[in-house]
C-alpha positions as CSV (number, residue, x, y, z in Angstrom):
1,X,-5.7,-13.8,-4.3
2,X,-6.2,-12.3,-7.4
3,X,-9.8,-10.8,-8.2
4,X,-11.8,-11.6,-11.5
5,X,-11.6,-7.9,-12.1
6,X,-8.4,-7.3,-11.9
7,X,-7.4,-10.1,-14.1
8,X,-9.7,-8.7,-16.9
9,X,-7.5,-5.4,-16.3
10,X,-4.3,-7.4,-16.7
11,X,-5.2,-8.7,-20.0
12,X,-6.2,-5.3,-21.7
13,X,-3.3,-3.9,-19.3
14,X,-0.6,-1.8,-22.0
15,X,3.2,-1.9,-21.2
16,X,5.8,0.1,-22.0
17,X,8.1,0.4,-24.7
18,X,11.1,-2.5,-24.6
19,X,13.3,0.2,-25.5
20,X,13.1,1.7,-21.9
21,X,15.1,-1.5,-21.2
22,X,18.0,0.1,-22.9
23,X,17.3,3.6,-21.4
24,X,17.0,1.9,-18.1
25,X,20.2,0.3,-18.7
26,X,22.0,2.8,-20.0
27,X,21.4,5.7,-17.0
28,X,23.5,3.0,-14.7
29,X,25.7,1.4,-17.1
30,X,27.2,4.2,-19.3
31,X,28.4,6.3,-16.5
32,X,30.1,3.3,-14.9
33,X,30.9,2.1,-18.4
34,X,33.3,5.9,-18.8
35,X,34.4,5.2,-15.1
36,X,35.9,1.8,-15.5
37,X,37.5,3.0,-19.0
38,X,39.3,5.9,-16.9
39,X,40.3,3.7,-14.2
40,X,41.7,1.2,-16.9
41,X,43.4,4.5,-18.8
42,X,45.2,5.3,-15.4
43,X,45.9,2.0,-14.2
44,X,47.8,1.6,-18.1
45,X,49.9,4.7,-17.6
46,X,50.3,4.1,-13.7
47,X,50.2,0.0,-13.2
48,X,49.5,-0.8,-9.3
49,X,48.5,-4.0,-7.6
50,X,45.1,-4.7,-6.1
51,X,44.1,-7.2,-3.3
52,X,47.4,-8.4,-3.7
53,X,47.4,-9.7,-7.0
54,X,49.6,-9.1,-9.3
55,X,49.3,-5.4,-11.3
56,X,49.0,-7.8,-14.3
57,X,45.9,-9.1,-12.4
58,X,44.2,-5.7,-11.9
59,X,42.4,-5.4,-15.1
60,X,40.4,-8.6,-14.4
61,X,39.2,-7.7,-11.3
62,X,38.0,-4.4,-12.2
63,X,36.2,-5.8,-15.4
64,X,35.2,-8.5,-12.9
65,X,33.5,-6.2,-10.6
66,X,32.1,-4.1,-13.4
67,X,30.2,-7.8,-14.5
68,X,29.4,-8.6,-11.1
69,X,27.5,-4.8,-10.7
70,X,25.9,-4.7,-14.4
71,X,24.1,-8.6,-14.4
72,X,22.3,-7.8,-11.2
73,X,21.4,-4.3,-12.1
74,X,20.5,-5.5,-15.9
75,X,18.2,-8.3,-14.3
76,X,16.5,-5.4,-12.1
77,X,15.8,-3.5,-15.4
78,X,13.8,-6.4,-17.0
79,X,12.0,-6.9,-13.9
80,X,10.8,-3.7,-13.5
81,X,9.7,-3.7,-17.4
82,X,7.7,-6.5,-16.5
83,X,6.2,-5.3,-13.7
84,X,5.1,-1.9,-15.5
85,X,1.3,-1.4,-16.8
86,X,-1.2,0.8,-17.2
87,X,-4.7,0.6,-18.3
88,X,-8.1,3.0,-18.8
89,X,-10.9,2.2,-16.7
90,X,-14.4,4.1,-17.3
91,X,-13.7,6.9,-15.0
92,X,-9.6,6.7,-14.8
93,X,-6.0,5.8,-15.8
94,X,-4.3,3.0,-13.7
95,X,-0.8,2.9,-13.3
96,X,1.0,0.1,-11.9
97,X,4.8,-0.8,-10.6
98,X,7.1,-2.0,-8.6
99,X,9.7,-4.8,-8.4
100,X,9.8,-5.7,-4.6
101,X,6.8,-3.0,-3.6
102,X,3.9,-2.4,-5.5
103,X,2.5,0.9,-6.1
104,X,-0.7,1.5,-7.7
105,X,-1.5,5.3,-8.9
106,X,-5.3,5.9,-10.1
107,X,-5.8,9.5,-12.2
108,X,-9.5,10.2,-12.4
109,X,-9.8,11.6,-16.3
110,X,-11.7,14.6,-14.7
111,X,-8.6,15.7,-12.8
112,X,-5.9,15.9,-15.5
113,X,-4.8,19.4,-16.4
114,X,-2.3,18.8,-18.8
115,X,-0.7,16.2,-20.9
116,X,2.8,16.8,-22.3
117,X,4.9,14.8,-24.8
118,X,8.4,15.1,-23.5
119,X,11.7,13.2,-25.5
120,X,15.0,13.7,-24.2
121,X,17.7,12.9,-26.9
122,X,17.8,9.3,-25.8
123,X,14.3,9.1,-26.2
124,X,14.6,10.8,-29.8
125,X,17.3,8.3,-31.0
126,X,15.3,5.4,-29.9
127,X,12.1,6.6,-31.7
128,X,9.9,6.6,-28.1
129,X,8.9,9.1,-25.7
130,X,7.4,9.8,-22.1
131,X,3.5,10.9,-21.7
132,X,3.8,13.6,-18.5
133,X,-0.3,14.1,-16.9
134,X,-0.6,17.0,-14.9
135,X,-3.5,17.0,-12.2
136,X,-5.2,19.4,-10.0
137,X,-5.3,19.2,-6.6
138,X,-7.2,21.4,-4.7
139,X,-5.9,24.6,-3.4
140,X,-4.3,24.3,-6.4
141,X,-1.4,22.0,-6.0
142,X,-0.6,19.6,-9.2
143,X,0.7,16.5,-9.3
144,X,2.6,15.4,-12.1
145,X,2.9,11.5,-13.2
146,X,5.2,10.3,-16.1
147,X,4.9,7.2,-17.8
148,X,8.4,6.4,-19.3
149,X,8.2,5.3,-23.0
150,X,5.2,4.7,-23.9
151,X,4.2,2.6,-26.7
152,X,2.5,4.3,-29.8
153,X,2.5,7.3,-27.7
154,X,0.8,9.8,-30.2
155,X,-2.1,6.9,-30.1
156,X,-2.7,7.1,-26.1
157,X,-2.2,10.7,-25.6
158,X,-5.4,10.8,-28.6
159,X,-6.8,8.4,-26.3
160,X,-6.2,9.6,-23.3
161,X,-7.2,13.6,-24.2
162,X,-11.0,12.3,-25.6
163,X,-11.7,10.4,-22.5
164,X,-10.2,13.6,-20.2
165,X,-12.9,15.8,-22.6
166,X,-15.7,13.1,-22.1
167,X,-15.4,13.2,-18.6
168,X,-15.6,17.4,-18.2
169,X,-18.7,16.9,-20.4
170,X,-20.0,14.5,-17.9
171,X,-22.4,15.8,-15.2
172,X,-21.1,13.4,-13.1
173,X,-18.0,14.6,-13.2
174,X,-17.2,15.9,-9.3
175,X,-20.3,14.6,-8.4
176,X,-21.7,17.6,-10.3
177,X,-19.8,20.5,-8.5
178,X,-17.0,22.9,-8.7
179,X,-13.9,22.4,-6.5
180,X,-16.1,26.3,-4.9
181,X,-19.3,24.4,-4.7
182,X,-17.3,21.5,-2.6
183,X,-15.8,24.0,-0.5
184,X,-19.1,26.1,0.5
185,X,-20.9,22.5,1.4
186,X,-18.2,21.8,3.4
187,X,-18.3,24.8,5.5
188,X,-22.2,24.5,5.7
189,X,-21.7,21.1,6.8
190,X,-19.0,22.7,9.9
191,X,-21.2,25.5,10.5
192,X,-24.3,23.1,11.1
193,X,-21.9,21.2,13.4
194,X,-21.1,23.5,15.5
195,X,-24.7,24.9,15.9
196,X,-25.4,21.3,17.2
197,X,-22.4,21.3,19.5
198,X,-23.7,24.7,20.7
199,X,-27.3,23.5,21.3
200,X,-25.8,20.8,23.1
201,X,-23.4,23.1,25.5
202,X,-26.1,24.6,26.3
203,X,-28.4,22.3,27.4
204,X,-25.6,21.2,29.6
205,X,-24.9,24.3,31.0
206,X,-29.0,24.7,31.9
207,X,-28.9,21.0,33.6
208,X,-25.6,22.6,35.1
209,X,-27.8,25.5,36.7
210,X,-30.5,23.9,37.4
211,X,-29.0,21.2,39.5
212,X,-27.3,24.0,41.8
């Protein structure tokens, strides 16, 4: 069942460029696109018989199987366009795939360390580009996440860098402590612990003595 709230999110959900449909496409297909135009070339200069059919034949079923590999793969590419969002919440970004599996990534605007506009030269042909956020982990591991394409990308890294700014101005931002401050509680927290457990050793170890 689908909750109230995350039907509003799907409505102001934003999707991806439709040209990642053709990048998509074109990872899978072009390579196998030069393959099946080198098997063709050497089949031309060196005709040979497949499945034994006639060498005349061979042609057809190699385009054949190059039909029967791209429409599945093609109809995978829409589907996972489809199935692509992301959104901002209050207090983080929301990303959302998956075609068969669902996977749901939530970036806390107070954790991002880094945004980056990269374009490879696919990207720059097609007028689009991908948004990579960098965040902090601690002991200070990062994480990167890459939203492919993004639509009106200059306007959602703008977006995207005043709501990461808002939230380090926010005192609620790590409930008001540095990733120091966290660690020092947490050790206070252990040490209290294992006073506790020592207390209660002992009191065993007195009941222990006593009873002998």
């Amino acid at each position: 069942m689908v909750h109230e709230q995350d039907r509003i999110r799907d409505v102001e959900a934003q999707r991806l460029d439709p040209k990642i449909i053709i990048i998509w496409g074109i990872k899978l297909l072009f390579p196998l696109t030069i393959f099946l135009l080198f098997f063709l070339f050497v089949f031309w200069i060196f005709p040979v018989s497949l499945l034994g059919q006639p060498a005349e034949s061979t042609w057809i079923i190699i385009l054949g199987t190059y039909i029967i590999i791209s429409i599945p793969y093609l109809v995978w590419v829409r589907l996972r366009y489809d199935n692509y969002v992301f959104y901002f919440s209050n207090r983080e970004l929301i990303i959302r795939h998956g075609v068969i599996a669902t996977e749901r990534y939530v970036i806390p605007y107070e954790k991002i360390q880094d945004i980056h506009i990269s374009r490879s030269v696919l990207e720059r042909i097609l007028s689009t580009a991908s948004v990579r956020i960098e965040t902090a982990i601690p002991g200070s591991i990062t994480h990167e996440r890459v939203i492919p394409a993004v639509l009106n990308y200059r306007e959602f890294t703008n977006e995207l860098l005043e709501k990461v700014e808002k939230a380090r101005k926010s005192p609620s931002s790590y409930e008001g402590k540095t990733y120091e401050e966290e660690v020092v509680s947490l050790l206070k927290e252990l040490l209290k612990e294992i006073k506790d457990l020592k207390r209660v050793t002992s009191k065993i170890k007195k009941k222990k003595k006593r009873n002998h």
